[in-house]
C-alpha positions in Angstrom: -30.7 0.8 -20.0 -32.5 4.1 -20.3 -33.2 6.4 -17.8 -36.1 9.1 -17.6 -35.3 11.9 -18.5 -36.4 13.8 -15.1 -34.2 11.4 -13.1 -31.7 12.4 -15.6 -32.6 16.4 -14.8 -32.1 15.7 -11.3 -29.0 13.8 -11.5 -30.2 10.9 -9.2 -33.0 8.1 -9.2 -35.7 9.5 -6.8 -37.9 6.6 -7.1 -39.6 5.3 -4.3 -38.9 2.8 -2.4 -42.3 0.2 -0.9 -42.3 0.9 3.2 -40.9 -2.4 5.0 -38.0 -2.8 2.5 -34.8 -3.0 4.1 -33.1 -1.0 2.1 -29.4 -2.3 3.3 -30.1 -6.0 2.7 -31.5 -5.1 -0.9 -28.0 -3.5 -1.6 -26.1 -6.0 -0.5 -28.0 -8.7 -2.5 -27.7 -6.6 -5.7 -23.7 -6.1 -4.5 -23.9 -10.1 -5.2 -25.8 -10.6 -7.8 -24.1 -7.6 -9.8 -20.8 -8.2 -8.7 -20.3 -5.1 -7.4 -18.5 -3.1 -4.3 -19.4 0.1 -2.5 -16.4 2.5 -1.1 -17.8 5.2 1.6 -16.1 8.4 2.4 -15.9 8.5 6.5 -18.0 11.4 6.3 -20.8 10.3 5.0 -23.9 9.0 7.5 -23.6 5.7 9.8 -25.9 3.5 7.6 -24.1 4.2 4.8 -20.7 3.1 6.5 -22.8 0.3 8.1 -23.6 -1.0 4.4 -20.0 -0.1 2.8 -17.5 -2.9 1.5 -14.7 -0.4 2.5 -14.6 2.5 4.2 -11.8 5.6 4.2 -10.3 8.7 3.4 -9.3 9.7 -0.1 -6.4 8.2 0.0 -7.3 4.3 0.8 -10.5 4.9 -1.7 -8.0 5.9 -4.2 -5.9 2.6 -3.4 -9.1 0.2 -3.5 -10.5 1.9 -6.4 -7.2 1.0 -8.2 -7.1 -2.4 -7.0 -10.7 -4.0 -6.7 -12.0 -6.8 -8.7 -15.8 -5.9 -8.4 -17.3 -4.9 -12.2 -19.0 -1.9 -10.9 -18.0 0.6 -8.4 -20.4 2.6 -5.9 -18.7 5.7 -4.8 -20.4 7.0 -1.9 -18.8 10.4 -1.4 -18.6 13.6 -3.6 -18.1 14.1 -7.6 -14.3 13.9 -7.6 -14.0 10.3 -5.9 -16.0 8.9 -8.6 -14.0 10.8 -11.1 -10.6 9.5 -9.8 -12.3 5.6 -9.5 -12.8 6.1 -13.4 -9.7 7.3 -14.3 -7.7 4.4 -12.5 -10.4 2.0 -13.2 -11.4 3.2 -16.6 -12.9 -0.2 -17.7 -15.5 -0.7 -15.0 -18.7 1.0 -14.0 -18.1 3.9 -11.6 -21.5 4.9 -10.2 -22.3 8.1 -7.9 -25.7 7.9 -5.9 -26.2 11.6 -6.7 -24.4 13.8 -9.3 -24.7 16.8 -7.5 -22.7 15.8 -4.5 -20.0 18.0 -5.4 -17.4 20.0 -3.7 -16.6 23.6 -2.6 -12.8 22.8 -2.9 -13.0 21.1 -6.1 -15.1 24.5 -7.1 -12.9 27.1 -6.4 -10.2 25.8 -8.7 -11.5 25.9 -12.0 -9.0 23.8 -14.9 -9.4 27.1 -17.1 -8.3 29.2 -14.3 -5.3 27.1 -12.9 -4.2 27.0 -16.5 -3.9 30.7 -16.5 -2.3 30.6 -13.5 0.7 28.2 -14.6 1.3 30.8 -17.5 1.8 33.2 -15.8 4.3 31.4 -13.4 6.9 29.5 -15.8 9.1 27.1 -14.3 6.7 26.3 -11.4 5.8 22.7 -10.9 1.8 21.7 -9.3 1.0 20.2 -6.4 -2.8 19.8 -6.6 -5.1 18.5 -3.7 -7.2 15.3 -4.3 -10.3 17.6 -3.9 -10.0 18.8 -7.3 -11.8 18.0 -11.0 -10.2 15.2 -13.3 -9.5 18.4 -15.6 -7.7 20.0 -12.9 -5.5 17.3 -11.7 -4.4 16.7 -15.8 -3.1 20.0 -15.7 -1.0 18.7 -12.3 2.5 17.3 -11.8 1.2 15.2 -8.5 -1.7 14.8 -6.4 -1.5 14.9 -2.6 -3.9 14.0 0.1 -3.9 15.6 3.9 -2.0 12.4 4.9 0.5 12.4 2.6 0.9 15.9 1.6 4.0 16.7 3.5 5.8 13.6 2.5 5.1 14.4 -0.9 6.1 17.4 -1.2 9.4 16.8 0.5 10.2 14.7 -2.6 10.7 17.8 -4.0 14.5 19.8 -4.2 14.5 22.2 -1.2 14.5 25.2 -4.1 11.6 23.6 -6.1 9.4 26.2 -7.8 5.8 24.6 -6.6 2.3 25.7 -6.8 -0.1 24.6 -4.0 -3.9 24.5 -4.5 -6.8 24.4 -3.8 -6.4 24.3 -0.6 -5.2 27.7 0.9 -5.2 26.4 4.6 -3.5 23.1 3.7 -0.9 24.6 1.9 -0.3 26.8 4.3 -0.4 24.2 7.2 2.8 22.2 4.8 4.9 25.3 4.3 5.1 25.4 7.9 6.0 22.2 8.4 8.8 21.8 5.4 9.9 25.4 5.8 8.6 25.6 2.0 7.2 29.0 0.8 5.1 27.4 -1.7 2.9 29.3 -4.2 -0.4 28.5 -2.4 -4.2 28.9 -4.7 -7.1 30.6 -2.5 -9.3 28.5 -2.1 -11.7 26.7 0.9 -13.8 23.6 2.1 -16.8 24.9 3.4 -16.9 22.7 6.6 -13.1 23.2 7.6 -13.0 26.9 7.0 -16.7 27.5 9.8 -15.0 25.9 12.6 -14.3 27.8 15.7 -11.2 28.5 17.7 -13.5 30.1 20.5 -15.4 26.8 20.6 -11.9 24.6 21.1 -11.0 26.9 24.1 -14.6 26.7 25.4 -14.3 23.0 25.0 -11.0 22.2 26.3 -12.3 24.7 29.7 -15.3 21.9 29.9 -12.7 19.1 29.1 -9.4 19.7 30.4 -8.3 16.1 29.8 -9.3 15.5 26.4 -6.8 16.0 23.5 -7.6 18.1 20.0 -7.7 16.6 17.2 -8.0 18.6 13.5 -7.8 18.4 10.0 -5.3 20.8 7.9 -8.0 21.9 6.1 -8.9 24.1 9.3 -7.9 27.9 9.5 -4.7 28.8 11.1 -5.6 29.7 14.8 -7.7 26.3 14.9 -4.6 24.2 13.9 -2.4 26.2 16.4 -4.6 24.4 19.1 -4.2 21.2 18.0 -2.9 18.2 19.7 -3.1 16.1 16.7 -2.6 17.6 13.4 -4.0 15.1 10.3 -6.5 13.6 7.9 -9.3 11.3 8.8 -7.3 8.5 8.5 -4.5 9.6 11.2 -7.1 11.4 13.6 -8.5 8.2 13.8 -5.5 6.3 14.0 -4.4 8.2 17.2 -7.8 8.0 18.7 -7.9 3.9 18.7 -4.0 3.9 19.6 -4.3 6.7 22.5 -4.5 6.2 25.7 -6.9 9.7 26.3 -10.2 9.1 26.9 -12.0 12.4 25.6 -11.1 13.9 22.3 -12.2 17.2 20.7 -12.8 16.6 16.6 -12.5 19.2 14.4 -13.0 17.8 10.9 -16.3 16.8 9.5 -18.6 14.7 11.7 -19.1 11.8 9.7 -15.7 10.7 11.4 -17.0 10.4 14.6 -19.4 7.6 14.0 -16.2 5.1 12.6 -14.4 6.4 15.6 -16.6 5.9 18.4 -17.4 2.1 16.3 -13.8 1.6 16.7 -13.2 3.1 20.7 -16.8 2.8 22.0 -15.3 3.2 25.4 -13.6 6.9 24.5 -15.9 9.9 24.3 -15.5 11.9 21.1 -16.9 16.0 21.1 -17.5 17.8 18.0 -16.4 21.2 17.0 -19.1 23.3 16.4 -18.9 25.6 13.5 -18.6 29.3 13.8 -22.1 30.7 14.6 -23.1 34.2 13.1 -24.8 36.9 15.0 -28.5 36.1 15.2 -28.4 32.7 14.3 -29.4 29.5 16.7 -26.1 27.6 16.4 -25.5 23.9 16.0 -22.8 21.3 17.5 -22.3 19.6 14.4 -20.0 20.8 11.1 -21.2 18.9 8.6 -20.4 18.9 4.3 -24.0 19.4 3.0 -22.4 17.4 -0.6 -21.2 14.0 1.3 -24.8 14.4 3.0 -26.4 14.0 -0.3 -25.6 10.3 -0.5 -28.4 7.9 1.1 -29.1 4.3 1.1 -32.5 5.0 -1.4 -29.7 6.7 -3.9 -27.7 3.5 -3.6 -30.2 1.1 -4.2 -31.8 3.0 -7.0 -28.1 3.4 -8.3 -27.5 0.0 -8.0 -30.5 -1.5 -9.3 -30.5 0.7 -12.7 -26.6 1.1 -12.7 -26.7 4.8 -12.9 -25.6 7.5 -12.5 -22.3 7.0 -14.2 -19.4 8.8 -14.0 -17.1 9.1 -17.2 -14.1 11.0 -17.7 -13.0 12.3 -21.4 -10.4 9.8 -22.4 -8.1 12.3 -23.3 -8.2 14.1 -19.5 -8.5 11.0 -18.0 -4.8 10.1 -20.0 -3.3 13.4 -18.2 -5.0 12.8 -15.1 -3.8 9.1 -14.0 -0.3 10.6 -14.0 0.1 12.5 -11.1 -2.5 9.9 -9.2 -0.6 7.1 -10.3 3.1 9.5 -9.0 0.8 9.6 -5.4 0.5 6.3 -5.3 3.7 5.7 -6.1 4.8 7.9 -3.4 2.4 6.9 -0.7 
């Protein structure tokens, strides 16, 4: 099909959609009719999830994007998740709502720079993050998520040259636990890095009883408050299995709406991010990219069967490696 060109500019389909159209119901019928599944990211929004054939963290998306039947793929989440659906399902139609949902971790490791980086450091092998481009991970010996990072990289001989990115705080957050002293790249996600130590303490003052839960992508002095340390996926494994019927989240908020879905009895409290001198405040952390997704981008997608997502075939060669060693590993 062809696609004007200003959709094309903006990197989405922005038509409009009649008023009364129930937008979920149109999506599911076009998931029939065009044999196609939609994966959601637990941080994007409720309806979203609500419509989703399968919902995770990178990880499982990774796993169902490797193994699903469906011709066409809806990734509802950022840039790079659509990127690694193509590469391990290179013959179907990988589809992201909105091409600008990117990331800020992805972004502060550039393929050019990393490249750099390993020649200057000989003999040092690459752990990269899942949050990174296709071009990134081809120039990487294995890719980790937050749930399995640790267990990867204890695959590794105890006097393994390795190289750590993007993820500063992450990589930080595994030398401690495998006594590693791992080459670590400086880079950030914009929602982990604003969240607030002070707020935890405030909270836990308000909530004595409730237990903390955070991501590793959080800054050191969050994490050292932490009950629970782990990705989506664990957080909100231990909130369903726990006995504890408060919990303090610090990890994006999307989580919160599959959590309280799964323990409506429990009561879950958001972090709020750092607040900066003069500025109102808010009591939710939330990735502005994962945001971008809606269900009018989805049925737009759907319907037209764009935006695509394509990875060069000879990154794409490079880059199934260390996914497929993750996988393997997992």
């Amino acid at each position: 099909m062809t696609v004007d060109k200003k959709w094309v500019e903006k990197g989405y389909i922005d038509e409009p959609v009649a008023d009364g159209v129930d937008l979920a119901k149109e999506i599911r019928n076009l998931c029939k009719e065009k044999n196609a599944v939609i994966l959601a990211h637990y941080y994007t929004t409720g309806d979203i999830q609500q419509v989703a054939d399968f919902i995770g963290d990178s990880l499982a998306l990774a796993r169902k994007a490797a193994d699903t039947k469906a011709d066409i793929i809806v990734m509802c989440g950022v840039h790079f998740m659509a990127e690694t659906c193509k590469i391990l399902s290179p013959e179907k139609t990988v589809i992201c709502p909105d091409l600008n949902a990117g990331c800020s971790l992805a972004d502060s490791c550039k393929a050019e720079d990393l490249k750099k980086f390993k020649e200057e450091h000989p003999g040092y092998k690459v752990v990269s993050y899942v949050n990174t481009t296709a071009a990134v991970k081809a120039l990487t010996d294995v890719v980790v998520t937050s749930g399995n990072a640790k267990k990867i990289v204890d695959t590794f001989p105890k006097d393994e040259k390795l190289i750590f990115g993007p993820d500063y705080n992450l990589g930080s957050y595994i030398n401690s636990v495998t006594g590693r002293n791992m080459l670590l790249w400086n880079g950030g996600c914009h929602v982990h890095e604003r969240f607030s130590a002070q707020e935890i303490v405030r909270l836990k003052k308000e909530h004595p009883g409730a237990e903390v839960l955070v991501h590793p992508e959080c800054k050191g002095p969050v994490v050292a408050l932490a009950d629970v340390v782990g990705s989506t996926a664990v957080l909100l494994k231990h909130a369903v299995e726990s006995d504890t019927k408060e919990f303090i989240v610090a990890t994006e908020s999307g989580i919160l709406y599959e959590m309280t879905n799964k323990c409506p009895e429990k009561t879950f409290i958001p972090v709020p991010p750092e607040v900066s001198e003069g500025s109102l405040g808010c009591s939710c952390n939330e990735c502005d990219y994962m945001k971008m997704n809606t269900l009018r981008k989805i049925y737009n997608a759907l319907k037209c069967e764009w935006p695509t997502v394509e990875v060069a075939p000879e990154i794409a060669r490079d880059a199934v490696k260390p996914i497929e060693r993750m996988l393997e590993l997992s």
